[in-house]
C-alpha positions in Angstrom: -30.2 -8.3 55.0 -30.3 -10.8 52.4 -29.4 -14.4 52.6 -26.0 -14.4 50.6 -25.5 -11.2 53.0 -26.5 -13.4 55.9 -24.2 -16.5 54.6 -21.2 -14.1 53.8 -21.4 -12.7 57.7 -21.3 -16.0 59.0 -18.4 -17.6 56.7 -16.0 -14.5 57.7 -17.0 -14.6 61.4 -16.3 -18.3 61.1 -12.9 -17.6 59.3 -12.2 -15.3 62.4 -13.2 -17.2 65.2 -10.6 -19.6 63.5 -7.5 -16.9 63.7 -7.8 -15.7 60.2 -7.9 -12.8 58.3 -8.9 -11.6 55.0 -6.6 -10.0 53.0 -6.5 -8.4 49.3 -3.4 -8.7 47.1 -2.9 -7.3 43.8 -1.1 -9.3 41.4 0.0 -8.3 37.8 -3.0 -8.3 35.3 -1.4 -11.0 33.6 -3.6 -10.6 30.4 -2.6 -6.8 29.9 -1.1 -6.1 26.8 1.8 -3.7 29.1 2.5 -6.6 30.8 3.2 -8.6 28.2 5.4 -6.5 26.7 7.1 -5.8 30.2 7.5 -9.3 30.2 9.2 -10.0 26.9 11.4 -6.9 27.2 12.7 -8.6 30.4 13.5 -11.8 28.6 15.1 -9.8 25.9 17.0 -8.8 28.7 17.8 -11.6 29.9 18.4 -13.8 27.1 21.0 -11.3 25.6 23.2 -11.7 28.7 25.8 -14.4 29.1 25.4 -14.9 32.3 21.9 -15.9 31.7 23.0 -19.3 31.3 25.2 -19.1 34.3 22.2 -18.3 36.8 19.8 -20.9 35.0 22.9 -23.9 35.6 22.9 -23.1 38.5 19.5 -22.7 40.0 18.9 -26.2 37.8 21.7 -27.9 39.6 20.2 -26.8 43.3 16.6 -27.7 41.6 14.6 -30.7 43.3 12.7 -32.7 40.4 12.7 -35.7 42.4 8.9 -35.6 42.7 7.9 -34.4 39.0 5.5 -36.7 37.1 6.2 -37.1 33.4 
């Protein structure tokens, strides 16, 4: 077994003695070209609806910026 080998072993038995867990999750590609394009059809979508502007008030009014550095 080689040393990374040997180093990898003891990090994720470490990891484990400590309660956790690995796990994989897939996320979008988010350089794909389909995704791009899912992307802007969706705020095509989005923008063309009246009630766009509804939603966005709204989840701006129950924002909290309070901690935002300019």
């Amino acid at each position: 077994m080689s040393d990374v080998a040997r180093r990898v072993r003891k990090h994720r038995q470490k990891m484990k003695e400590a309660g956790l867990k690995p796990v994989t999750i897939w996320v979008p590609d988010t350089r794909s070209p389909q995704y791009r394009e899912r992307i802007r059809r969706e705020c095509e979508i989005i923008n063309a609806s009246a009630d766009s502007w509804i939603v966005l008030d709204g989840m701006l009014e129950l924002a909290d910026f309070s901690d935002w550095k300019a």
